[in-house]
mmCIF file of the N, C-alpha and C atoms, coordinates in Angstrom:
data_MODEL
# 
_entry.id   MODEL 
# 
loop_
_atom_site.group_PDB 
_atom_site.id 
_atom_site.type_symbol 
_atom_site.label_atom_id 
_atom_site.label_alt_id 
_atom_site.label_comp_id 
_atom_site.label_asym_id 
_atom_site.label_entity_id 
_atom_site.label_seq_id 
_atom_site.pdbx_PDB_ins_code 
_atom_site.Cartn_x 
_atom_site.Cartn_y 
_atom_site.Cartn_z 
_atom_site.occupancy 
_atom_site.B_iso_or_equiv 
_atom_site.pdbx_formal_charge 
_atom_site.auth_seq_id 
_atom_site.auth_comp_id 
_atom_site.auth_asym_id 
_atom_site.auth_atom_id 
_atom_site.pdbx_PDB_model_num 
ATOM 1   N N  . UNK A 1 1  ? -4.990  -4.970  0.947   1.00 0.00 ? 1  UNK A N  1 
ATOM 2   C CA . UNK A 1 1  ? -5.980  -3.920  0.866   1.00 0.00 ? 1  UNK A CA 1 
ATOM 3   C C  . UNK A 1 1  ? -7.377  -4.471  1.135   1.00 0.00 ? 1  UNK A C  1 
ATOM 4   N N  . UNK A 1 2  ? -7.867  -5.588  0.442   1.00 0.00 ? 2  UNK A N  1 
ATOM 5   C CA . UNK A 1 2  ? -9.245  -6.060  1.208   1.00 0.00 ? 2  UNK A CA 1 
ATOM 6   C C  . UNK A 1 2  ? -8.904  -6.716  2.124   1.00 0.00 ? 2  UNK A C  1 
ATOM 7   N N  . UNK A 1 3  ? -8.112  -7.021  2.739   1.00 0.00 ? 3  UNK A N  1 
ATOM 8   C CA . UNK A 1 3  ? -8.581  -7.719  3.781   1.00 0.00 ? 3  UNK A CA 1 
ATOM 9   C C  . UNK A 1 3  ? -8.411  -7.105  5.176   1.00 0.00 ? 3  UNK A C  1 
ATOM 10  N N  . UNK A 1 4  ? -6.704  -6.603  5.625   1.00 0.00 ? 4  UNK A N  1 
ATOM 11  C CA . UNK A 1 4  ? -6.519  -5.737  5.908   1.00 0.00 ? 4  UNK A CA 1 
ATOM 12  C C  . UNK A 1 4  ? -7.208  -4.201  6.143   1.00 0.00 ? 4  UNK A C  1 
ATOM 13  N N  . UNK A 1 5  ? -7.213  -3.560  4.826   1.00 0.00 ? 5  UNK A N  1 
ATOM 14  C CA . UNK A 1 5  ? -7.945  -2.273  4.722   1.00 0.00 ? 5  UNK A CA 1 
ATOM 15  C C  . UNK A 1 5  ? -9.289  -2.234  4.511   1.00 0.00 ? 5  UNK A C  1 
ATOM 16  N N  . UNK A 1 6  ? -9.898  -3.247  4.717   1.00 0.00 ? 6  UNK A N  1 
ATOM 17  C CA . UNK A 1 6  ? -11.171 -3.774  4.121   1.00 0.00 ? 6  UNK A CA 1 
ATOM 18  C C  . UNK A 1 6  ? -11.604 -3.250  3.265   1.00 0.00 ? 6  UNK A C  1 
ATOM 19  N N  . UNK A 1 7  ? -11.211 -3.089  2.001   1.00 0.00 ? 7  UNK A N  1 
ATOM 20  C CA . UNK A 1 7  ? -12.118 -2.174  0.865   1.00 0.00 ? 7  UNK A CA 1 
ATOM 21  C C  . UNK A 1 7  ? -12.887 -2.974  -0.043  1.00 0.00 ? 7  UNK A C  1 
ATOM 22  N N  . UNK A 1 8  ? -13.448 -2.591  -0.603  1.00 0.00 ? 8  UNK A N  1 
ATOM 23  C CA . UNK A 1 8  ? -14.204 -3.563  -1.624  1.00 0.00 ? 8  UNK A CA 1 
ATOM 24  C C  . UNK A 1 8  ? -13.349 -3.832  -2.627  1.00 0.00 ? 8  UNK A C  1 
ATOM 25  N N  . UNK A 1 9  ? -13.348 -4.256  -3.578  1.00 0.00 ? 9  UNK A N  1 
ATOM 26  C CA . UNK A 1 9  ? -12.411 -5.100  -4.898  1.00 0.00 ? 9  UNK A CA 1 
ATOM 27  C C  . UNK A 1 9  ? -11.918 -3.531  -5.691  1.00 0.00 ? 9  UNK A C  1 
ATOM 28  N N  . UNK A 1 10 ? -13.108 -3.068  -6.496  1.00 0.00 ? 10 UNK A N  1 
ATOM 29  C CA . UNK A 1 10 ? -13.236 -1.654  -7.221  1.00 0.00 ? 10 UNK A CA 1 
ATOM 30  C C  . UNK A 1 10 ? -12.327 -0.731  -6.322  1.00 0.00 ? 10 UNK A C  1 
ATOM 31  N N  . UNK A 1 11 ? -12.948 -0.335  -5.261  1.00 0.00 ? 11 UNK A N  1 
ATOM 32  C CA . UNK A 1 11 ? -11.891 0.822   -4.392  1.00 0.00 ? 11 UNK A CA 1 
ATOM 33  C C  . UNK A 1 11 ? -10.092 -0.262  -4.517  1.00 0.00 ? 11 UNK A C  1 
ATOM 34  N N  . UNK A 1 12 ? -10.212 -1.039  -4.300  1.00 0.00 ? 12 UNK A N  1 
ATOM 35  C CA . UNK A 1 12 ? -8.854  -1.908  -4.435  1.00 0.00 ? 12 UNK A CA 1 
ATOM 36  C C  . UNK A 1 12 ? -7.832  -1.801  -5.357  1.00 0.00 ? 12 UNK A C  1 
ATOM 37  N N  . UNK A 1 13 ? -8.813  -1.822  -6.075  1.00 0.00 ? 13 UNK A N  1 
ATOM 38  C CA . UNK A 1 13 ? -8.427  -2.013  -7.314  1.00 0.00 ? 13 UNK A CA 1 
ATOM 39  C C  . UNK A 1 13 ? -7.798  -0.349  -8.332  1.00 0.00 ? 13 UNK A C  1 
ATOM 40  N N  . UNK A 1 14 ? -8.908  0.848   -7.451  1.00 0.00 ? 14 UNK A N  1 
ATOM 41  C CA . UNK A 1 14 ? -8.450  2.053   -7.703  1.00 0.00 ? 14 UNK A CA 1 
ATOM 42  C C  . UNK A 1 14 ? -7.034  2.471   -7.037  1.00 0.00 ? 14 UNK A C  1 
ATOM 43  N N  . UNK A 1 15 ? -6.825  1.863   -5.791  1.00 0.00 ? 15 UNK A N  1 
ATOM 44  C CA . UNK A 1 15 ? -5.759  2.511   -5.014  1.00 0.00 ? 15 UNK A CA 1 
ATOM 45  C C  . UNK A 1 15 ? -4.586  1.689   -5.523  1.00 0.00 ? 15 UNK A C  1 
ATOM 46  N N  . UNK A 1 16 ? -5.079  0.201   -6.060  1.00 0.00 ? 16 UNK A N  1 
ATOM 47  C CA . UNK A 1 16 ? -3.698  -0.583  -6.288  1.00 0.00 ? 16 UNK A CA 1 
ATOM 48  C C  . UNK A 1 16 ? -2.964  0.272   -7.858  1.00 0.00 ? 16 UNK A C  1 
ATOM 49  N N  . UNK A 1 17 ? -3.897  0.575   -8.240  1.00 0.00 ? 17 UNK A N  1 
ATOM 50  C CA . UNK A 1 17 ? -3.378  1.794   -9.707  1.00 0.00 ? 17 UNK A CA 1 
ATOM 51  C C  . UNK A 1 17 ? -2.911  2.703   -9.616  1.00 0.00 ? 17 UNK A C  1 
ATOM 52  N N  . UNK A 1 18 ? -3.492  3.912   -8.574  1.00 0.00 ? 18 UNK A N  1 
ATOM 53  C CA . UNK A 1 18 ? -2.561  4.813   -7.724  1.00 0.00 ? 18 UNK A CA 1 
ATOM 54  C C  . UNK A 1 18 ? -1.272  3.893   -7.657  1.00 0.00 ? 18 UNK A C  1 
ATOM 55  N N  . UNK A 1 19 ? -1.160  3.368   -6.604  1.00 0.00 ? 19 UNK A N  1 
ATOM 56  C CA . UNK A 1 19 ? -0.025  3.016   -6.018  1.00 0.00 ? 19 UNK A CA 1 
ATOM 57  C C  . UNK A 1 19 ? 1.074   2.356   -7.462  1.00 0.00 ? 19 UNK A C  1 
ATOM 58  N N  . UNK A 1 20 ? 0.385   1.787   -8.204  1.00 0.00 ? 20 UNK A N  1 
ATOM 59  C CA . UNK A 1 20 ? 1.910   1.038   -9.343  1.00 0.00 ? 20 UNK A CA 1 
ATOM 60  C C  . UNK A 1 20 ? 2.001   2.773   -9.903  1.00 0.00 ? 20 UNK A C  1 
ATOM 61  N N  . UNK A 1 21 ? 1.208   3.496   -10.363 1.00 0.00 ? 21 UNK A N  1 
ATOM 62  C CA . UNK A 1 21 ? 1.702   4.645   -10.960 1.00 0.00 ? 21 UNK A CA 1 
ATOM 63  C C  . UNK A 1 21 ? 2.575   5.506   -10.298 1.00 0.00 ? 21 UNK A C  1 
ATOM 64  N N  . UNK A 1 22 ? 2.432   5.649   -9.196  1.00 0.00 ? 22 UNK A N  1 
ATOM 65  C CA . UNK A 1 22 ? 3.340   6.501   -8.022  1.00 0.00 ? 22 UNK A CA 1 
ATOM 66  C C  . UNK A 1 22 ? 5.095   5.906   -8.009  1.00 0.00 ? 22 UNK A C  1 
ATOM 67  N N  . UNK A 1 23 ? 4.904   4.271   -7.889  1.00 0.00 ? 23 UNK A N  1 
ATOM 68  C CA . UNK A 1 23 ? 6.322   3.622   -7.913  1.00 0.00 ? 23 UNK A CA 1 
ATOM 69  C C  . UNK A 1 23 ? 6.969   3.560   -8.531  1.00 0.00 ? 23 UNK A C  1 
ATOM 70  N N  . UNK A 1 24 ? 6.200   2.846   -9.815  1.00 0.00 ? 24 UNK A N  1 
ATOM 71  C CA . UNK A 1 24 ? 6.990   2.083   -11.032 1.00 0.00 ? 24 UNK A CA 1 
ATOM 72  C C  . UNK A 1 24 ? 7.135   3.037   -12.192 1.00 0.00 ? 24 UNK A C  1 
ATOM 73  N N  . UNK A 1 25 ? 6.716   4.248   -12.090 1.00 0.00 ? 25 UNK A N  1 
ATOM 74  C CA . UNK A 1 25 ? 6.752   5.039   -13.439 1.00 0.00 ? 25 UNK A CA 1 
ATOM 75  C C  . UNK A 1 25 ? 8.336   5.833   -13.640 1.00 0.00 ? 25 UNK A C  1 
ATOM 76  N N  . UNK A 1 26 ? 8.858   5.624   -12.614 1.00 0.00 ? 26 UNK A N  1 
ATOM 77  C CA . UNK A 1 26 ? 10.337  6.269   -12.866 1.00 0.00 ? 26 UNK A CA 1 
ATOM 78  C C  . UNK A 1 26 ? 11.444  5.514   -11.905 1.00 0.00 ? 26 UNK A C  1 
ATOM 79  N N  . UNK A 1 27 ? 12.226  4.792   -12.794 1.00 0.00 ? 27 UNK A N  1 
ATOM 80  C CA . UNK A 1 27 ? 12.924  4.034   -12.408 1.00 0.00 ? 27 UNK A CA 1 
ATOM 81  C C  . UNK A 1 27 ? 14.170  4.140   -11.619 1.00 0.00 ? 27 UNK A C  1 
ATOM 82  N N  . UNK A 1 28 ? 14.713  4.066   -10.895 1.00 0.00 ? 28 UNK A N  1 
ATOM 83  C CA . UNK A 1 28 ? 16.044  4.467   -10.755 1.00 0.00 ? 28 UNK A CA 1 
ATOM 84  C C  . UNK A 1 28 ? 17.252  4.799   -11.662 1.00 0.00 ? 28 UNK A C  1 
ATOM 85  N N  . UNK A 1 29 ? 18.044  5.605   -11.412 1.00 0.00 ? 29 UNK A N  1 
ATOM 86  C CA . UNK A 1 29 ? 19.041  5.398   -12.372 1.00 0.00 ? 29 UNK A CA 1 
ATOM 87  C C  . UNK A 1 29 ? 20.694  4.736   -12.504 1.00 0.00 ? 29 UNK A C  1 
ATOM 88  N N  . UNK A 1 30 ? 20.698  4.316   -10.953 1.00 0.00 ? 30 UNK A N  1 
ATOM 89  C CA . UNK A 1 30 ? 21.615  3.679   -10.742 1.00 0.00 ? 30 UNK A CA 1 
ATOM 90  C C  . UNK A 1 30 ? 21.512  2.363   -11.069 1.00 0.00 ? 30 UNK A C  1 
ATOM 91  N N  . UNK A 1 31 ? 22.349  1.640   -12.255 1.00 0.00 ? 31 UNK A N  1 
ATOM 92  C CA . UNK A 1 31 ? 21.908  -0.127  -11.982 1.00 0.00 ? 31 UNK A CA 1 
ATOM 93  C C  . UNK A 1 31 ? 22.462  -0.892  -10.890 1.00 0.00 ? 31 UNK A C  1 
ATOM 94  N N  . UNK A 1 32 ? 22.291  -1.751  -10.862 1.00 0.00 ? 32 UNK A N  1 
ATOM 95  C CA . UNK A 1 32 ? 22.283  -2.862  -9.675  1.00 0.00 ? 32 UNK A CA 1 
ATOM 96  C C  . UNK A 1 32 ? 22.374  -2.453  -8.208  1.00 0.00 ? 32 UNK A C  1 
ATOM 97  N N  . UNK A 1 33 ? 21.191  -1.888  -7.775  1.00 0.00 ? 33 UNK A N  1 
ATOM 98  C CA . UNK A 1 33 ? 20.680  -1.100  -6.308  1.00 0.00 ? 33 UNK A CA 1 
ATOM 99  C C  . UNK A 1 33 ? 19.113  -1.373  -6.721  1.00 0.00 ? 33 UNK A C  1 
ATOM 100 N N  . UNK A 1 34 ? 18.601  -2.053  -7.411  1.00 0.00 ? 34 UNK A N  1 
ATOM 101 C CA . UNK A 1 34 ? 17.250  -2.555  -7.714  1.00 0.00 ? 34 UNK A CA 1 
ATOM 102 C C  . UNK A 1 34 ? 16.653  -1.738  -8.930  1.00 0.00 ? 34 UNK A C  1 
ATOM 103 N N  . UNK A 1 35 ? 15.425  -2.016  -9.092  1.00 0.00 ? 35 UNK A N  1 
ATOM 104 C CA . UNK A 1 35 ? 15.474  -1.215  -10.513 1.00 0.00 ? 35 UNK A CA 1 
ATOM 105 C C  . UNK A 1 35 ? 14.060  0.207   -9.975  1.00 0.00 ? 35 UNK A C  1 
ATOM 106 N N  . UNK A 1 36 ? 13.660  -0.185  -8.734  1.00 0.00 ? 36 UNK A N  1 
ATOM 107 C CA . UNK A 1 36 ? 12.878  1.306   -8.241  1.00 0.00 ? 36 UNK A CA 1 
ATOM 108 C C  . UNK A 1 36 ? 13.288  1.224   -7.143  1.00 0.00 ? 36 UNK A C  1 
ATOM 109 N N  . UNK A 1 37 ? 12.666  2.560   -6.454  1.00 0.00 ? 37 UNK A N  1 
ATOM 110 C CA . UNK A 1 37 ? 12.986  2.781   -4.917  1.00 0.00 ? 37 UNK A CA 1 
ATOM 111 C C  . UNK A 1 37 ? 12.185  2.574   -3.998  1.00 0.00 ? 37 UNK A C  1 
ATOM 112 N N  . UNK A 1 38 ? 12.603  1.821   -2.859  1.00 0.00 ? 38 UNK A N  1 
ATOM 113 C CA . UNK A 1 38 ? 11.393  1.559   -1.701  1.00 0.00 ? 38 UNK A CA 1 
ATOM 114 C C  . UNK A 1 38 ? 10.790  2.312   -0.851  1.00 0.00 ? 38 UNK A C  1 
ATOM 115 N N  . UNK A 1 39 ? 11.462  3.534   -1.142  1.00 0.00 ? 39 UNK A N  1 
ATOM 116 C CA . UNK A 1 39 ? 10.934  4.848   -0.503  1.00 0.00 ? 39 UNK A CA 1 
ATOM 117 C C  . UNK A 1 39 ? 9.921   5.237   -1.010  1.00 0.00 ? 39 UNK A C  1 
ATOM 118 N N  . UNK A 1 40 ? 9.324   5.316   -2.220  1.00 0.00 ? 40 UNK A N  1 
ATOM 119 C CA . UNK A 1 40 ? 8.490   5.741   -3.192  1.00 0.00 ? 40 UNK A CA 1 
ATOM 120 C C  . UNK A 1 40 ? 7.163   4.683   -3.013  1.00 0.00 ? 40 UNK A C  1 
ATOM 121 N N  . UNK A 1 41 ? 7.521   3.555   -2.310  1.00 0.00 ? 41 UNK A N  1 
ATOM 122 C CA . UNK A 1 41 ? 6.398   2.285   -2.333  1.00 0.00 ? 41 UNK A CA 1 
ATOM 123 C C  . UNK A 1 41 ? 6.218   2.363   -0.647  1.00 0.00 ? 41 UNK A C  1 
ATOM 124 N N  . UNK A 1 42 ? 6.867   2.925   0.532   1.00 0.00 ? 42 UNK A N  1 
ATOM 125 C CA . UNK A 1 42 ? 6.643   3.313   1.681   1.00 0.00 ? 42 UNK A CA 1 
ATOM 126 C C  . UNK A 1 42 ? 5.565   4.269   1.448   1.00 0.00 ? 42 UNK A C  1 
ATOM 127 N N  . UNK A 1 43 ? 6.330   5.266   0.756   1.00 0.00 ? 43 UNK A N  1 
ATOM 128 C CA . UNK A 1 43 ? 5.255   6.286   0.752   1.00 0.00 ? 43 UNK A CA 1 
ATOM 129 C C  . UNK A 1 43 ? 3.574   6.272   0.181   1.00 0.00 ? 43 UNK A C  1 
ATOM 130 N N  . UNK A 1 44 ? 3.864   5.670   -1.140  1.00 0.00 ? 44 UNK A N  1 
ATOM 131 C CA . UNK A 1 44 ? 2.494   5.082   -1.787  1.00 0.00 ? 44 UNK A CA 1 
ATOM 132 C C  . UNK A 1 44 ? 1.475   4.355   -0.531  1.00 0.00 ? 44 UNK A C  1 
ATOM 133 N N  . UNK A 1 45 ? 2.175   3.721   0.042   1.00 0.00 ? 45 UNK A N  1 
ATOM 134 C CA . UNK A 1 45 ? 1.278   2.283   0.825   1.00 0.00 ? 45 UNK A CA 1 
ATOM 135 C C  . UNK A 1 45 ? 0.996   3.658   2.223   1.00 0.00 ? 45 UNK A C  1 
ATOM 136 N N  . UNK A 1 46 ? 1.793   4.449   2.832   1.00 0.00 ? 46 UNK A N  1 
ATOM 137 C CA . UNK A 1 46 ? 1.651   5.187   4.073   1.00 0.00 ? 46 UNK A CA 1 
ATOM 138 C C  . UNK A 1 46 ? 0.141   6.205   3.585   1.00 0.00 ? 46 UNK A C  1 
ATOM 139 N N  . UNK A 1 47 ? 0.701   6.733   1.819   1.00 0.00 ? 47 UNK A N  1 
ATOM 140 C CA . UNK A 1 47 ? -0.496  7.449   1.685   1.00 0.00 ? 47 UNK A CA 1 
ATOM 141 C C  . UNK A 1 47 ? -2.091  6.608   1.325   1.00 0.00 ? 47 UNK A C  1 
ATOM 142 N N  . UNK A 1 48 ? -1.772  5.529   1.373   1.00 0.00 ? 48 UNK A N  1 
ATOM 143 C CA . UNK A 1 48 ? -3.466  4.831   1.178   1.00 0.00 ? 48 UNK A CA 1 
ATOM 144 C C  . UNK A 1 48 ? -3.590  4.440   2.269   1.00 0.00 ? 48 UNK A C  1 
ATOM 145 N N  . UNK A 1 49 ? -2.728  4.660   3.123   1.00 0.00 ? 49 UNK A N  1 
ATOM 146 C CA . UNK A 1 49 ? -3.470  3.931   4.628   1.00 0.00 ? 49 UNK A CA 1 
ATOM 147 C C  . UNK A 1 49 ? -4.172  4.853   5.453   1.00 0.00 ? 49 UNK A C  1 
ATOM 148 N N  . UNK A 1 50 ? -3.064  5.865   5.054   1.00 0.00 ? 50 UNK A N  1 
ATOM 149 C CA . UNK A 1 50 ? -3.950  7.605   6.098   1.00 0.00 ? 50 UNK A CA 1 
ATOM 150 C C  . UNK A 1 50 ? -5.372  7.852   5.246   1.00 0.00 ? 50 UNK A C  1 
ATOM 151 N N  . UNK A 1 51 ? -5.542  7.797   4.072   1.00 0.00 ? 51 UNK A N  1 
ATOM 152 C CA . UNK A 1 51 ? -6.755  8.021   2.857   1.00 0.00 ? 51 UNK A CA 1 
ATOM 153 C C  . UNK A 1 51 ? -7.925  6.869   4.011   1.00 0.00 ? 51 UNK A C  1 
ATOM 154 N N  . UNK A 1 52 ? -7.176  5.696   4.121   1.00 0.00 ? 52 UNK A N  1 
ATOM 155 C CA . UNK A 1 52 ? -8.226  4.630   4.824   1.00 0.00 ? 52 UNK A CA 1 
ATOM 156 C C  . UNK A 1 52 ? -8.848  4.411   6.029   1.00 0.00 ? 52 UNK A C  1 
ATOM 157 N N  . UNK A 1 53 ? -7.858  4.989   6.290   1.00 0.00 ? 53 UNK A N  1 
ATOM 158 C CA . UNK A 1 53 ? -8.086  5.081   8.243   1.00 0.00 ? 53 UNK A CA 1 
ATOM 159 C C  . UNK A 1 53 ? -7.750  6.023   8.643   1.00 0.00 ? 53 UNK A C  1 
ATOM 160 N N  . UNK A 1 54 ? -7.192  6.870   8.731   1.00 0.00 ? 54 UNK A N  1 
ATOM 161 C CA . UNK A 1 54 ? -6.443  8.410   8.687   1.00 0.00 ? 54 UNK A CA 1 
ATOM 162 C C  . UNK A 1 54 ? -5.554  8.522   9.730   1.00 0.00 ? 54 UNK A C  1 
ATOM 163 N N  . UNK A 1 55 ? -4.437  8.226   9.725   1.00 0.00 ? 55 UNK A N  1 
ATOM 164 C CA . UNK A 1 55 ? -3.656  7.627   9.891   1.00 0.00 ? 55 UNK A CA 1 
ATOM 165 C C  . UNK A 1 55 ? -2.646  6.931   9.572   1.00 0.00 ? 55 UNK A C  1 
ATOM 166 N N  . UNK A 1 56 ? -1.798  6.843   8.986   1.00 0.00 ? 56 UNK A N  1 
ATOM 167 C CA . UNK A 1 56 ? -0.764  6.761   8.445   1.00 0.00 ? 56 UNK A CA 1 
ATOM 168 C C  . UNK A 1 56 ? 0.261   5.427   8.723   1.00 0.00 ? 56 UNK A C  1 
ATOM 169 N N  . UNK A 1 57 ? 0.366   5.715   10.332  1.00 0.00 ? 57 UNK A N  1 
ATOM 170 C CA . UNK A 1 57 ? 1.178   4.567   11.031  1.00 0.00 ? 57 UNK A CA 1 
ATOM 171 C C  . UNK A 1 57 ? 0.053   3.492   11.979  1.00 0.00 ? 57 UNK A C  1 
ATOM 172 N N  . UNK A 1 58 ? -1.311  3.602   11.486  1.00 0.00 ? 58 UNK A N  1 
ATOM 173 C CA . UNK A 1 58 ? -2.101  2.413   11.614  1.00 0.00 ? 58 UNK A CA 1 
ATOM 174 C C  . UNK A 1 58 ? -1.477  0.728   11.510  1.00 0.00 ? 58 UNK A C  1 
ATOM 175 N N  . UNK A 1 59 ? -1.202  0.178   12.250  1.00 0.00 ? 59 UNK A N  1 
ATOM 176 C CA . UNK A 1 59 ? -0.908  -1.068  11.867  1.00 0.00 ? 59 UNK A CA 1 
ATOM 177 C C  . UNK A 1 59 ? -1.470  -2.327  11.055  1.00 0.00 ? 59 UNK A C  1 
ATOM 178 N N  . UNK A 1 60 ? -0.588  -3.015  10.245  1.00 0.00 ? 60 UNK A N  1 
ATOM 179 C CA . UNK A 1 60 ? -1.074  -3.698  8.962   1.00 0.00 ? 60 UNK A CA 1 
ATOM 180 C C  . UNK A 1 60 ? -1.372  -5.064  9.718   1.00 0.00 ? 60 UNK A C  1 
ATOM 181 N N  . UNK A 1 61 ? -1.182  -5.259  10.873  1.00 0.00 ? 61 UNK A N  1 
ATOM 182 C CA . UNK A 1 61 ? -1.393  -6.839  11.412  1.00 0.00 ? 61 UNK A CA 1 
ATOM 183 C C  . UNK A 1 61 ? -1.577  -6.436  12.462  1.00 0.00 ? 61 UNK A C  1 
ATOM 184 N N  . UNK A 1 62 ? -3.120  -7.703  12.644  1.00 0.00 ? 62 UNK A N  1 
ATOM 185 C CA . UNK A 1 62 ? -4.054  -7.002  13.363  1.00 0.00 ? 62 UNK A CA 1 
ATOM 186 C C  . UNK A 1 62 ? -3.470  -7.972  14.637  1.00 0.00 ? 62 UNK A C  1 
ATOM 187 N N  . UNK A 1 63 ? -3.862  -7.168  15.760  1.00 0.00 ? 63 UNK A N  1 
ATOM 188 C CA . UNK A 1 63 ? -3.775  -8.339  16.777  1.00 0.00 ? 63 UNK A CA 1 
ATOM 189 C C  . UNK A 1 63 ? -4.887  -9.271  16.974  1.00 0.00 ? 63 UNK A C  1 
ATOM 190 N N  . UNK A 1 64 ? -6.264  -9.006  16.847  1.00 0.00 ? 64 UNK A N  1 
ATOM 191 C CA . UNK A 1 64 ? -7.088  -9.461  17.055  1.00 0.00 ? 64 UNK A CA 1 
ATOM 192 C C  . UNK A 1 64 ? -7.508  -10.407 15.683  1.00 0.00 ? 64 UNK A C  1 
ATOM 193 N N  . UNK A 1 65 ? -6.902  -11.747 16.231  1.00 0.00 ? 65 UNK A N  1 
ATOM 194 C CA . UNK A 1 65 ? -7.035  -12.243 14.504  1.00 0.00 ? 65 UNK A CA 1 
ATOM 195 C C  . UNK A 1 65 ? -8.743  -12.886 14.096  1.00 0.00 ? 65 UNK A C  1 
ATOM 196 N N  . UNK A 1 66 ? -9.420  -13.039 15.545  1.00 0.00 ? 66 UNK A N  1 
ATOM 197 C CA . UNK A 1 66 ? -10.462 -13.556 15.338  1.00 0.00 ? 66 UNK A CA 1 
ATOM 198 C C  . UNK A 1 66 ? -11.593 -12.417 14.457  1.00 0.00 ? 66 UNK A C  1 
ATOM 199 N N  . UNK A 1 67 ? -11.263 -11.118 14.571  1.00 0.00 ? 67 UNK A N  1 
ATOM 200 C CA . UNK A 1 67 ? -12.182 -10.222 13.552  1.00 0.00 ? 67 UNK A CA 1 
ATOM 201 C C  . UNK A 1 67 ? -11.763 -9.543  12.047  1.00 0.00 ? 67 UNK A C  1 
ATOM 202 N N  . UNK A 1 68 ? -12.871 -9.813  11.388  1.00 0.00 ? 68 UNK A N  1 
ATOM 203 C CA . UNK A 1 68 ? -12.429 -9.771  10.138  1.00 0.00 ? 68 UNK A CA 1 
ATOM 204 C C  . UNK A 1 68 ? -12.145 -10.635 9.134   1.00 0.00 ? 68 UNK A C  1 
ATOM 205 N N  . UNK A 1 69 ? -11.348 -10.377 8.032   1.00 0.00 ? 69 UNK A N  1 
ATOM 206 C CA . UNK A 1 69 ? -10.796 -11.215 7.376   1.00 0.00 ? 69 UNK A CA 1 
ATOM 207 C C  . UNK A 1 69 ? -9.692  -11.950 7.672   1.00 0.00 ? 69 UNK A C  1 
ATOM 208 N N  . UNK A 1 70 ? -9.432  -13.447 7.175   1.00 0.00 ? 70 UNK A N  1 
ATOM 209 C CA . UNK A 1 70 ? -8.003  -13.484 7.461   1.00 0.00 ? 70 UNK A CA 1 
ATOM 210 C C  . UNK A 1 70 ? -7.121  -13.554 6.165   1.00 0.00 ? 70 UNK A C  1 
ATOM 211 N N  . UNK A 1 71 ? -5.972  -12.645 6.402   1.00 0.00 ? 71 UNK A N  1 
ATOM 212 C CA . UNK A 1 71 ? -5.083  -12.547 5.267   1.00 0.00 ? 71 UNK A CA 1 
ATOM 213 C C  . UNK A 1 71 ? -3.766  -13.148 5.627   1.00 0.00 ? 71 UNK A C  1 
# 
């Protein structure tokens, strides 16, 4: 998220809270198939990227590695 999404720490730090509340608050109920679903953490991460760039299927690796941060 900062480096990538370039946000500041605070905004980071707001969306990384979104995002564990969206995933981790209801667990699966099947055991041993993991203990959440990765659909629910697709979706979390797809909806802070469109919020960031608007856009959704924006890519997370940049080609241009010389601008920016490197993560």
């Amino acid at each position: 998220m900062l480096g990538r999404l370039r946000m500041d720490i605070d905004t980071a730090i707001k969306y990384y809270c979104t995002l564990v509340k969206q995933v981790f608050s209801h667990p699966k109920g099947r055991p041993g198939d993991g203990k959440f679903k990765a659909t629910k953490l697709e979706a979390a991460i797809k909806s802070i990227v469109r919020e960031v760039t608007g856009d959704s299927e924006t890519p997370l690796l940049e080609q241009n590695e010389s601008a920016g941060c490197r993560t």
